[in-house]
C-alpha positions, -999 to 999 in steps of 0.1 A, spaced: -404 -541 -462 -379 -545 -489 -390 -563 -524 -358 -585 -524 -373 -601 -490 -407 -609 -503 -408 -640 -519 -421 -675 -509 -399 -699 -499 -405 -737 -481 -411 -740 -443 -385 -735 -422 -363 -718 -447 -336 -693 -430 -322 -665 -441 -280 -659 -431 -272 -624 -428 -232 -619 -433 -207 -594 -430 -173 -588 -420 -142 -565 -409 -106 -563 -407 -103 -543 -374 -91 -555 -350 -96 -588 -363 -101 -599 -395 -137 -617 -384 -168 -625 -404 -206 -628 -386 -235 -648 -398 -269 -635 -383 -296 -669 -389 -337 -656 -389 -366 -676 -398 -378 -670 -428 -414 -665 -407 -392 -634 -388 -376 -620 -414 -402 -593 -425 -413 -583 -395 -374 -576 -382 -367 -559 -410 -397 -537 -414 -386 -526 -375 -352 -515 -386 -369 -497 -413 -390 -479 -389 -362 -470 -365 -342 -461 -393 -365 -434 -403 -374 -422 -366 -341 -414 -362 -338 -396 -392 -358 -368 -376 -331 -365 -346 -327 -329 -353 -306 -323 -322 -280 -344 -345 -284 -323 -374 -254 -310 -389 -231 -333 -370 -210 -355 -404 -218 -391 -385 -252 -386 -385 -255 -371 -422 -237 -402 -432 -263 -422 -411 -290 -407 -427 -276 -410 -463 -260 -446 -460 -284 -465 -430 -268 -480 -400 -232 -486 -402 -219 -495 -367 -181 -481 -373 -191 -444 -384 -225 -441 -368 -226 -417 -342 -228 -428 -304 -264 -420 -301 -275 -445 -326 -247 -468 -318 -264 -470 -283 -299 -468 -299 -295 -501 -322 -279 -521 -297 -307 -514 -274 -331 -526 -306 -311 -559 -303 -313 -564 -270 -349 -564 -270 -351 -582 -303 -329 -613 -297 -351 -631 -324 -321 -642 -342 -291 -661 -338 -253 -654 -343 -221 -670 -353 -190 -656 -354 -155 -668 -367 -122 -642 -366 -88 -649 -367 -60 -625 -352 -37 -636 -378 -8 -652 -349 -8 -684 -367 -10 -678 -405 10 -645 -401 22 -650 -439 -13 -647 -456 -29 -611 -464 -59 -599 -447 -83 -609 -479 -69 -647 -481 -73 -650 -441 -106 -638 -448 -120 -663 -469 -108 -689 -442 -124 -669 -417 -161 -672 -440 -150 -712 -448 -151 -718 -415 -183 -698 -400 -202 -712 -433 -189 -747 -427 -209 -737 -387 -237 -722 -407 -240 -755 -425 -239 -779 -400 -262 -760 -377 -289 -757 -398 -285 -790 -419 -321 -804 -412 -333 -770 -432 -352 -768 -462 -332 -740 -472 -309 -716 -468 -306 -679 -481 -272 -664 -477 -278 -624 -477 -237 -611 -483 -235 -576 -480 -219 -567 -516 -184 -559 -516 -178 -554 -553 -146 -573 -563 -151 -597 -536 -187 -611 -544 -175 -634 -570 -144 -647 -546 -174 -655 -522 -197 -670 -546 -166 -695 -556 -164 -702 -521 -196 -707 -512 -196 -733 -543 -162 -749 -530 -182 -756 -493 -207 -769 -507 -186 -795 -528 -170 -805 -499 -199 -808 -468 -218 -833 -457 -246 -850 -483 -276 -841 -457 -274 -805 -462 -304 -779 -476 -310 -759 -505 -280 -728 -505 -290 -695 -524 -271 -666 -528 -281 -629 -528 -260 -595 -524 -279 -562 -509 -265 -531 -490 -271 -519 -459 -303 -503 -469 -313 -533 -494 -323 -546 -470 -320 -530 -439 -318 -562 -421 -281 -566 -434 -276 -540 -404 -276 -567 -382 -245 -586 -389 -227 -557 -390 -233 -541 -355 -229 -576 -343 -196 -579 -353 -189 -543 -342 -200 -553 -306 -184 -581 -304 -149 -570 -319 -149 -543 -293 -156 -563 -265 -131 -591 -271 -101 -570 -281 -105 -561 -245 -101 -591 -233 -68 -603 -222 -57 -642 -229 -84 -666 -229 -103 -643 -202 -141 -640 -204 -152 -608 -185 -186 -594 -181 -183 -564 -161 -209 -537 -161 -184 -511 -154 -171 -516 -187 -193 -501 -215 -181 -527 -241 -192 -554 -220 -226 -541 -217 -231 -540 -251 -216 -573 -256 -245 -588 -230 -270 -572 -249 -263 -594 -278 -251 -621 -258 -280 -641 -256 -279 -645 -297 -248 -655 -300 -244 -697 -308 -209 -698 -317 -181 -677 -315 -149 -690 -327 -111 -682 -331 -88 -699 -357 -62 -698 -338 -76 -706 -303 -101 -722 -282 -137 -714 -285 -152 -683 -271 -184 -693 -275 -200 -724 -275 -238 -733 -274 -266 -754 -288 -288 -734 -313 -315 -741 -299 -305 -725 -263 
């Protein structure tokens, strides 16, 4: 269990794991766990984490040095514990995901970091009015260095500008490892990127055949929103489905 998780906090507080990416979209996720979850999720990924340390039939192999010195990391991690996590996932489901990304057709001008920040406007602005009737919310960002501050001013600038009924907003920054719940998100976004870049037009296909699909339907079930800036919907459903 990490320290930075173990605090008290009002019932029916949430905790908002976030990351993003740039290939092949520039997308952002948001992973939403009760605050009553949150320990016991992320003591499980701890616990995986160091069982597959001691995959010595990886040993020696660069992916899976870099997994064992930097956590999960869905782009670099070697297929094995690619496969490994999402089946953790699939069995976990005790979370929910949204997920905004933009394939930059109708703001072709902006740079990847400005379409960004639109991207995280929009899936916090989701965030927000998804979980309004909350005591709380804790946004985990996973830190980024020269970007924390731009998303601290934005997170500020939403705020201004939502709805008056809205709940408490805190900000924290952790890695990967700190804490190891920030994992989430990430492989999340990996799954899903992979899966819809895939997908031709506005077509929605689930076939078993296809290994991204069938790591897209094992996160599936988590998944309230996922949304395009420049299109339709993906994804639509209530939270509490």
């Amino acid at each position: 269990m990490q320290q930075s998780l173990d605090l008290d906090e009002p019932d029916g507080t949430v905790f908002v794991f976030l990351d993003e990416s740039y290939d092949p979209f520039v997308a952002a996720a948001a992973v939403v766990i009760e605050a009553t979850d949150v320990h016991r999720l992320d003591s499980d990924i701890t616990t995986t984490y160091e069982r597959m340390q001691g995959w010595y039939r990886l040993g020696g192999l660069p992916s899976f040095e870099e997994f064992r010195e930097r956590g999960f990391h869905a782009t670099s991690d070697p297929p094995e514990v690619q496969i490994a996590f999402v089946g953790l996932l699939a069995e976990v489901l005790n979370f929910k995901s949204l997920i905004s990304y933009s394939d930059g057709s109708a703001r072709a001008d902006l740079s990847e970091k400005k379409r960004l920040m639109i991207v995280f406007d929009q899936l916090l602005r989701d965030v927000l009015r998804a979980y309004k009737g909350r005591p709380k919310l804790i946004l985990y960002f996973e830190s980024a260095h020269g970007m924390d501050r731009y998303l601290t001013r934005l997170v500020s600038r939403v705020l201004r500008t939502s709805q008056r009924k809205r709940p408490e907003v805190e900000i924290r920054f952790g890695t990967k490892r700190d804490p190891d719940l920030l994992a989430v998100p990430d492989y999340v976004l990996y799954v899903f990127n992979r899966w819809r870049v895939t997908q031709e037009g506005g077509a929605w296909n689930l076939d078993p055949e296809k290994h991204q699909a069938r790591s897209f339907k094992a996160i599936l079930g988590s998944v309230s929103i996922a949304r395009s800036l420049e299109h339709r919907d993906i994804i639509r459903r209530s939270i509490d489905d």
